[in-house]
C-alpha positions in Angstrom: 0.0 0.0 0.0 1.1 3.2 -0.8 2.0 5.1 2.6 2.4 8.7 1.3 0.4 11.2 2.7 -2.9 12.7 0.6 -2.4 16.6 -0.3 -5.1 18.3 1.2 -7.7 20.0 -1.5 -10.1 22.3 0.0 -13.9 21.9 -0.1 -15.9 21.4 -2.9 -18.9 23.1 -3.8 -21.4 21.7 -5.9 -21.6 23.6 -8.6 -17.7 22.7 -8.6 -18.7 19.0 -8.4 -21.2 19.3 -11.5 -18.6 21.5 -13.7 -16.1 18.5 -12.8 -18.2 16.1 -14.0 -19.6 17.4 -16.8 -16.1 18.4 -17.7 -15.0 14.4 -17.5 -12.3 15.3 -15.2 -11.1 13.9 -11.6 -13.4 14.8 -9.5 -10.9 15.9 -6.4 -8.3 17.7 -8.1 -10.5 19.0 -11.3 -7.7 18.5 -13.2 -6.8 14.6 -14.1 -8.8 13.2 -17.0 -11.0 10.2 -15.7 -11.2 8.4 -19.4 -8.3 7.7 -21.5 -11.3 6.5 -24.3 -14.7 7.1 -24.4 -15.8 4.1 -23.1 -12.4 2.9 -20.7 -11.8 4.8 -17.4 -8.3 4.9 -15.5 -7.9 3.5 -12.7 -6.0 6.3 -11.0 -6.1 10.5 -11.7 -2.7 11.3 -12.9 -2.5 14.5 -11.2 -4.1 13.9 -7.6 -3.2 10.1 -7.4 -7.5 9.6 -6.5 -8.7 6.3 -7.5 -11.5 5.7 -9.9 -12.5 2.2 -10.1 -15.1 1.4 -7.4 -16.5 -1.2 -5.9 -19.2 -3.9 -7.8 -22.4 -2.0 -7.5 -21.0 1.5 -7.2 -22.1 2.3 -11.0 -25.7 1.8 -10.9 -26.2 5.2 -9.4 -24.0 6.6 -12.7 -26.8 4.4 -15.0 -29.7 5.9 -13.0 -28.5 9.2 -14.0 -28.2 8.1 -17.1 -31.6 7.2 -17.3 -33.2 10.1 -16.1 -31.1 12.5 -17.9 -32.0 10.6 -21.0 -35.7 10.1 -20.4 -36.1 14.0 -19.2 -34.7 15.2 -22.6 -37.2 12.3 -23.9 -40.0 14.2 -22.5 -39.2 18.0 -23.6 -39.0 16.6 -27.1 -42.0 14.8 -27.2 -44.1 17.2 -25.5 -42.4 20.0 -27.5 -43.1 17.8 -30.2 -46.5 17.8 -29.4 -47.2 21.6 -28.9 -45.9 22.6 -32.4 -47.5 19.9 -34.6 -50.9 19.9 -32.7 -53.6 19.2 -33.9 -52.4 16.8 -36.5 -49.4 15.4 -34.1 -46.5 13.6 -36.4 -46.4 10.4 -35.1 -43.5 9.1 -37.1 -41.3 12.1 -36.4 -42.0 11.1 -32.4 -41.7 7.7 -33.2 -37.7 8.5 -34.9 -37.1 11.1 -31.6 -37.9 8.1 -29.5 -36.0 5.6 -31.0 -33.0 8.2 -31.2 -33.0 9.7 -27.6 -33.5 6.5 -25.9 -31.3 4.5 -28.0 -28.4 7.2 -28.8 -28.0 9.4 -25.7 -27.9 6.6 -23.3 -24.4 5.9 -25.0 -23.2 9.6 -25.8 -24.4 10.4 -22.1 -22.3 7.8 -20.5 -18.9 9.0 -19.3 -20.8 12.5 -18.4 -22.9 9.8 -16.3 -20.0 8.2 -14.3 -18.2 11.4 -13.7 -21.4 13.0 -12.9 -22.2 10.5 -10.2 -18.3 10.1 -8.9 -18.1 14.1 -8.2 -21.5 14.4 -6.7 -20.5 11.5 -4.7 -17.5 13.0 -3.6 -19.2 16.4 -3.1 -21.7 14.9 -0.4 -19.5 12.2 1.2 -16.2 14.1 1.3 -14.5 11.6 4.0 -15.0 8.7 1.8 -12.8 10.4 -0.6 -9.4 11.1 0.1 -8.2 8.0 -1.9 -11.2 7.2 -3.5 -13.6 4.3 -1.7 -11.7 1.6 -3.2 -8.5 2.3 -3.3 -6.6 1.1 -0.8 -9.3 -2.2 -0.6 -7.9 -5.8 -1.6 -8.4 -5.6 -5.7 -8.8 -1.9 -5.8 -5.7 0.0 -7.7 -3.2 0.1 -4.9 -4.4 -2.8 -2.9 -3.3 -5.4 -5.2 
């Protein structure tokens, strides 16, 4: 285990934690990108040292935010959707924004979603994260 001390960061606020994670970057340090590709995450920021991988379950909190994001832009659209064409409502054209925001944003959405949920995390259980909640854990980055 690594035995160096953690550099103190001072408190976040949450409109920090949301610019961090909408940003895709480390959500201690604000500086440390979280995803080397779209789709694979680091395991550690390169900056601050904080780990990202997390414990089996941690993530389903990330996919209910992708959900909701997805399924709230969902709704403007269609009820948007509905306003302007009423009263002969294109059902096709909500039909194609259906298949497209639930089937395509779910997957553009994604890394916004993890580094969404790991700074808001952070932001509201700021003991839990000098190291990140699994780091120093057997299997986590430096507990191996």
């Amino acid at each position: 285990m690594d035995a160096s001390p953690v550099p103190p960061h001072p408190p976040m606020t949450a409109g920090a934690a949301v610019a961090r994670g909408l940003r895709k970057r480390c959500a201690r340090c604000g500086r440390g990108k979280v995803f080397r590709t779209y789709f694979k995450m680091n395991e550690t920021c390169s900056v601050c040292g904080y780990a990202f991988l997390r414990e089996p379950g941690y993530w389903t909190g990330a996919m209910t935010v992708n959900i909701a994001a997805c399924e709230a832009w969902f709704f403007l659209l269609f009820v948007g959707t509905l306003v302007a064409t009423m009263p002969d409502v294109n059902w096709p054209l909500l039909l194609l924004f259906a298949l497209l925001t639930n089937g395509l944003l779910p997957v553009v959405f994604f890394p916004y979603s993890r580094t969404l949920w790991m700074s808001l995390d952070l932001y509201f259980h700021p003991a839990d994260g000098a190291r990140g909640a699994y780091a120093d854990r057997p299997g986590g980055p430096r507990g191996r």
